[in-house]
C-alpha positions as CSV (number, residue, x, y, z in Angstrom):
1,X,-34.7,15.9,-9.4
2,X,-32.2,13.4,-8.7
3,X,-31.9,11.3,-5.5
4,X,-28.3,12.4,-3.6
5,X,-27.4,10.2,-0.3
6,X,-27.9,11.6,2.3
7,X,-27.0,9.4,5.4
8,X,-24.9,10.5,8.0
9,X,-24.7,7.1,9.9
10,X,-21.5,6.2,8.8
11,X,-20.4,9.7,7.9
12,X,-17.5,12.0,9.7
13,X,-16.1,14.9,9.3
14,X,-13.5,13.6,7.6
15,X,-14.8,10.9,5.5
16,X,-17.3,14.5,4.5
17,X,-14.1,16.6,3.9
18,X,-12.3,13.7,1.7
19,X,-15.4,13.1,-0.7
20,X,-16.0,16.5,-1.0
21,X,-12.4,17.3,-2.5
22,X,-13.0,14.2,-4.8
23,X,-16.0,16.0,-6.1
24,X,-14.5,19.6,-6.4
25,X,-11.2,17.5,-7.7
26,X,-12.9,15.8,-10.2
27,X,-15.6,19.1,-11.0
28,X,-12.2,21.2,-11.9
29,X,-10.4,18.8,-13.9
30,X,-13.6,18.4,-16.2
31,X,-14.3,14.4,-14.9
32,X,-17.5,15.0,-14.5
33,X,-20.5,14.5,-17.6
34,X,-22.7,17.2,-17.6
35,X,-25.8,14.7,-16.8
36,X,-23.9,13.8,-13.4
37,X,-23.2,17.3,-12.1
38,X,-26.3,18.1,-10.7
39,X,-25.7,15.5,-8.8
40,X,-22.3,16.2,-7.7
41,X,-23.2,19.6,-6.6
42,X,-26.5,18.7,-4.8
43,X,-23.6,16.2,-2.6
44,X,-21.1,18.6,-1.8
45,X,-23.9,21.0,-0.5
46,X,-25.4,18.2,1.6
47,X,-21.5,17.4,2.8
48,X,-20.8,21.6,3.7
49,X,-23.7,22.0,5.5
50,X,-23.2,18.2,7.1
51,X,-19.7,19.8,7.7
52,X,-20.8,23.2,9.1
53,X,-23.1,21.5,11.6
54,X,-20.4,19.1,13.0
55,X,-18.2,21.9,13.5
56,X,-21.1,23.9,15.2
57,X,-21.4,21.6,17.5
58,X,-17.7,20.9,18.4
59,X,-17.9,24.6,18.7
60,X,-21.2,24.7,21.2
61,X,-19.6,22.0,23.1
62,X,-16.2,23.9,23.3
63,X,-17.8,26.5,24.8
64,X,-20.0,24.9,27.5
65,X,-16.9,23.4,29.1
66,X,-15.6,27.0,29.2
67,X,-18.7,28.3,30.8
């Protein structure tokens, strides 16, 4: 199994969002050798779900100040 990064320290959303459309970019245009692609996909799943739970909480905090 191949070792994907995985720190958040000096991740954001949007540092997330931008290197997951280099991977996708680069996965449809065929950029990517087939011994590197397990690795790009294991990436852009740590960067979703890195995304999803950002969002989450933006979304938990949204909704405490309305409470």
């Amino acid at each position: 199994m191949s070792k994907v990064k995985t720190d958040t320290h000096e991740l954001t959303y949007t540092s997330a969002m931008s290197e997951l459309k280099k991977i996708i970019d680069s996965i449809e245009q065929g950029d990517v050798k087939i011994d590197a692609l397990n690795t790009n996909l294991e990436r852009a799943n740590f960067l979703v779900a890195y995304c999803q739970q950002k969002l989450r909480t933006i979304e938990s905090s949204i909704s405490a100040s309305e409470a």
